[in-house]
Each structure stands twice: as C-alpha cells, then as structure tokens.
N, C-alpha and C positions, 0 to 999 in steps of 0.2 A: 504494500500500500504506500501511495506517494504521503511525503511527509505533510502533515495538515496545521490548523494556524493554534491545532490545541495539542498538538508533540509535547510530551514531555506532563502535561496536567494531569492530575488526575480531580474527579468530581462524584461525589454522593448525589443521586437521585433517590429519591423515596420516593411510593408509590411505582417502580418500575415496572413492575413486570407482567401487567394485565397486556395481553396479546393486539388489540387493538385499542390500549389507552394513551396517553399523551408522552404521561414516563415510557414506555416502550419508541415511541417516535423520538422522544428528545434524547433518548440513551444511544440509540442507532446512529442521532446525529450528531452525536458528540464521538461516540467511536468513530466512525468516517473520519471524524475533525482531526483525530491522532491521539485522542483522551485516552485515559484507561478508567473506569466508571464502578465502584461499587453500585448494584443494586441494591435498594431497602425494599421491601415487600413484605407479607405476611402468609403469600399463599406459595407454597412449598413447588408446585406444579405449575404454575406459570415462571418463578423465579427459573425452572431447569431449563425449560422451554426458552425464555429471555436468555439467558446467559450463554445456551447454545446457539443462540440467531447472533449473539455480540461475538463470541468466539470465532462463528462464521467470516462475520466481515474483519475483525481484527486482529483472532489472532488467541490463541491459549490464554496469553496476559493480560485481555484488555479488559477483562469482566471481571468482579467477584462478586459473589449472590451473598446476602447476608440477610436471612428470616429476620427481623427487628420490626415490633411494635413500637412506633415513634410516639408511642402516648404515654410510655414505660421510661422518663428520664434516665435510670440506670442502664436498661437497654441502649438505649441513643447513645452515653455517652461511651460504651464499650464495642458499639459499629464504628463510630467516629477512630476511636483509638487503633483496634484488628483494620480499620482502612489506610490507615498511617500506617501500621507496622507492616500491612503488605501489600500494598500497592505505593508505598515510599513517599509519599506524603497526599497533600491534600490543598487543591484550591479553590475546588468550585462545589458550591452545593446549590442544588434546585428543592424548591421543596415544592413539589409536587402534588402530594399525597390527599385525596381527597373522597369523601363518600357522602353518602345523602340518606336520608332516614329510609330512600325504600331499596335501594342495594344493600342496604344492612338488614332490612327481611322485616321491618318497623311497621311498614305500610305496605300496601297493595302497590304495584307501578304504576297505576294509573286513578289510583284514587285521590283525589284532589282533598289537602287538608288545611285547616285553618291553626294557626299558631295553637290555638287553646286544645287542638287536637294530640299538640302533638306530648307524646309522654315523657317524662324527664329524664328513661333511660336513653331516647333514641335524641332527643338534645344534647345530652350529655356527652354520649358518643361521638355526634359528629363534630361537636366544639373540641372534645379531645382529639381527633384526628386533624382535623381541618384546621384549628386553629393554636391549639397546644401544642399539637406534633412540632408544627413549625416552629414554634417559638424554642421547645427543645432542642430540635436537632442546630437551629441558629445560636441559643446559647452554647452548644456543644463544642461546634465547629471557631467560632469568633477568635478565641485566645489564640489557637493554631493562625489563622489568618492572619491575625495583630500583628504575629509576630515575627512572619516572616514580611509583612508588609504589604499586600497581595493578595487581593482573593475575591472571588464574586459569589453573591446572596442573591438569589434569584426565586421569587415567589409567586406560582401560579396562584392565581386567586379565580376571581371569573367577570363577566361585563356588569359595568354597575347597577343596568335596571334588574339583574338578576338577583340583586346583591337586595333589593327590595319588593322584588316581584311576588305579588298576591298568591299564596300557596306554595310559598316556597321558603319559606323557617324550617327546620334551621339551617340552611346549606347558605343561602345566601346572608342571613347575618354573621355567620361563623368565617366566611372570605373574605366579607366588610373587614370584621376583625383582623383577618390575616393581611389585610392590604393597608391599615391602618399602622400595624407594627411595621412592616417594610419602610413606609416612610419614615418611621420615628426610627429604627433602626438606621435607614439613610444618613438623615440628619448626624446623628451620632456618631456613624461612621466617617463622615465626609472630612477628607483630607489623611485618612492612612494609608490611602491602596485599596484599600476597602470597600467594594460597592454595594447595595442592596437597592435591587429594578425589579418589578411585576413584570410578568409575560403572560399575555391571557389570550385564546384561540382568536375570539370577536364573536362569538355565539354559539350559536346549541352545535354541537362536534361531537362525531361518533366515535363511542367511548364504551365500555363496558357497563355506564352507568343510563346510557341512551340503547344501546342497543336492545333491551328489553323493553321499551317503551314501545308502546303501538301508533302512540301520538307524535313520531316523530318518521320519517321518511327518510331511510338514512343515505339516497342520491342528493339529498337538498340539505344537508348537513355539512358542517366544514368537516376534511377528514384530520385526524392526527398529525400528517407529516408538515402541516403549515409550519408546526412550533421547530421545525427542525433547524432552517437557517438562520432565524431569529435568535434561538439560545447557543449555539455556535457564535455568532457576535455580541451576544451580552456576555459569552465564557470567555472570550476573548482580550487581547491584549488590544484589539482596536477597540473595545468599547470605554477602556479608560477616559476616567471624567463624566461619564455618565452617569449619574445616581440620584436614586429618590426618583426616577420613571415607569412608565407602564410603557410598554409596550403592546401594540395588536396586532400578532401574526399574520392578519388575514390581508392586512395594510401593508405589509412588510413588503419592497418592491425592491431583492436586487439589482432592477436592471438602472434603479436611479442613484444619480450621485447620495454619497450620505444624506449631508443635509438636507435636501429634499426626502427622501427615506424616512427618515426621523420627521420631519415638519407631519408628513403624512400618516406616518404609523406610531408615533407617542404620542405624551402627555404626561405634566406629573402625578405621581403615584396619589391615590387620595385624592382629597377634596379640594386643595388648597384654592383653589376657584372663588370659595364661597366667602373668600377672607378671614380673618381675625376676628371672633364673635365676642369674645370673655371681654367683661367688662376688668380694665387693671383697676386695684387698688389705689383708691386717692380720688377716683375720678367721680 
C-alpha cells in the first residue's frame, strides 16, 4: 500500500465494528490513510468480521479488536493503555459510538414515543453510551495527547434538528450533550496541538441502527462511506488549527480548494450563533 497522509498514526474508534455502520466506514478510511486503528466495540462477531476487512486492506498490523464497554471508565482506561502498549502509541480518537432506545431492544422500531414514554433504564443507557462513553474515552486519551503535543478529538454526534426532533429522546438530547462537550473541550484545548471537531453524516444514513426501520428507504439515505474522506482530514496533519468545528460529510467537496471546502461543509461546533445569554455579575 502507497504511503498515506496518516503513516505512522495510530487512532481509537469506538463503536467500530457494526458491518455497515459509520465506525466500520471511518476505520477503512483511516487504514487506506496509512493509520493503524484499534477497534472498541462490544459485539464479539462483528469486531472478527471488522478487523478481518482492516487486515485485508492493511495489513496483519493495522487493526486491533478490543471488546471494551466505553461506559465502564476502568474499561476505557485499560483499551487506551493495551492501545499504547501495542500499537506504539496513540493520536487520534473518534468517538463514535452511539445507540438509540430501540437498537437497544427499549422500544419497538417503529413505535413512535414521547419523552415521558421513555423509561429511565433505556435513558440511562443511551446517555451512558452516547454521551458518557465519550467523555471517558476523551478523558482517557487527553494526558497521552498533552503530552506529546498532538493529537485529534473527533466526535460524531448527529444534525441539530435531530438533536430536538419530536420522538426522538433520548438519542438526540444525549448528542446535544456530546457536541456540547466537544466544544468546551475545544476551547480548553486550543493552543496544545490538540484538537477536538464534530463530524456528523448530514442526515438519516444507513447504519445498523436505520436499517431495521421500515420508515426509512435505504437508496434515499446517505450511505457510510461519506464520513471517510472527511475524518482522514480532520486525523490529519493538514487539518491543524482547526478546532471547536463541525463538520458535514455530505458537504464535504474534495474537488474544491480548502477554503471553499470548509466555507461549505463547516461551522462551529455548538451553538455559538445564539450569542452570550448569562447575565454577568454586577450588571
């Protein structure tokens, strides 16, 4: 394989290894890129399945499958370390990893439910996943990054109306959440090497968590591999200076100069739009 712009990285995806989910697309595209990629996942049979499709294109070395519940802080933080100790370090983590009250077996796929429906075990759930996970596996990773000065945070969340969308608690407030930290992470970060950017499809995308849905159509869907050249240049050494952004795959136009590219397919992460709300003290 010709040498690629991500030689020599290595990157933590969580959520890897569903066959046609997002982590399966952006792990392909990061091995192409020249990475070598721990997968996180939980399902034993998809991780063999992924890590044989990565081996395929890269190579014995370019994969390591690690079973890790990212809602189990001591978990996370001993993926993170066995990714260091064998894959020889660590620069780029995607957090990925996401579910919804009815891929968790909560609700019916197509039964439409209203927040009060929904029960405190399958809330709780998907805030731990969706929202906690991240923040663990980013607490995990961060020191490592600090300190070699380097490294990219990158959090799929999903499109803002979803993030509010009628029948749809708790998946889209728990992304809220997760896109809300990215920024504030950003912020914090900004000026070490350090970046943390959102990358989000642009809509409903056929995913393991749509493809049981009857309500969806899956030729009129974005497919998986949009996320592929986008997170390739956020894992990158070209996207330095970049932080505290969203990005939308489906926007994403290599065939335009960058900044044109970006004018078209970003924005920053969050709200910031809405301005400054908090009344300061004194006033």
């Amino acid at each position: 394989m010709a040498e690629g712009p991500l030689q020599g990285k290595v990157a933590i995806i969580t959520g890897a290894a569903s066959p046609i989910g997002l982590g399966h697309a952006m792990t392909m595209g990061l091995v192409r890129a020249g990475a070598r990629v721990a997968l996180l996942d939980i399902n034993d049979a998809w991780l063999a399945q992924s890590v044989a499709d990565m081996r395929a294109i890269g190579g014995e070395g370019c994969a390591l499958p690690l079973r890790t519940d990212i809602t189990d802080p001591t978990a996370v933080e001993q993926a993170v370390s066995q990714t260091i100790a064998e894959l020889g370090g660590l620069h780029i983590l995607v957090n990925n990893a996401g579910i919804n009250q009815r891929s968790e077996g909560f609700t019916a796929a197509n039964q439409p439910t209203n927040f009060w429906d929904i029960s405190p075990a399958a809330w709780s759930r998907v805030v731990a996943v969706n929202l906690s996970g991240a923040f663990f596996m980013s607490r995990a990773v961060v020191g490592h990054l600090l300190g070699q000065g380097w490294g990219r945070i990158i959090g799929v969340t999903t499109s803002m109306d979803t993030m509010w969308r009628k029948g749809g608690t708790p998946y889209g407030p728990s992304k809220a959440g997760h896109e809300a930290l990215v920024a504030a992470m950003a912020q914090e970060l900004e000026g070490s090497g350090v970046t943390a950017n959102v990358l989000v499809p642009g809509g409903a995308t056929y995913t393991n968590m749509t493809a049981s849905t009857m309500a969806y159509d899956r030729d009129k869907l974005i497919q998986p591999d949009v996320m592929q050249a986008p997170v390739v240049w956020l894992a990158s050494e070209a996207s330095s200076g970049l932080n505290g952004q969203r990005i939308i795959a489906y926007f994403w136009d290599e065939r335009l100069p960058l900044e044109a590219r970006l004018q078209k397919a970003s924005a920053p992460a969050a709200w910031p739009q809405l301005g400054r709300q908090a009344i300061s003290p004194g006033r």
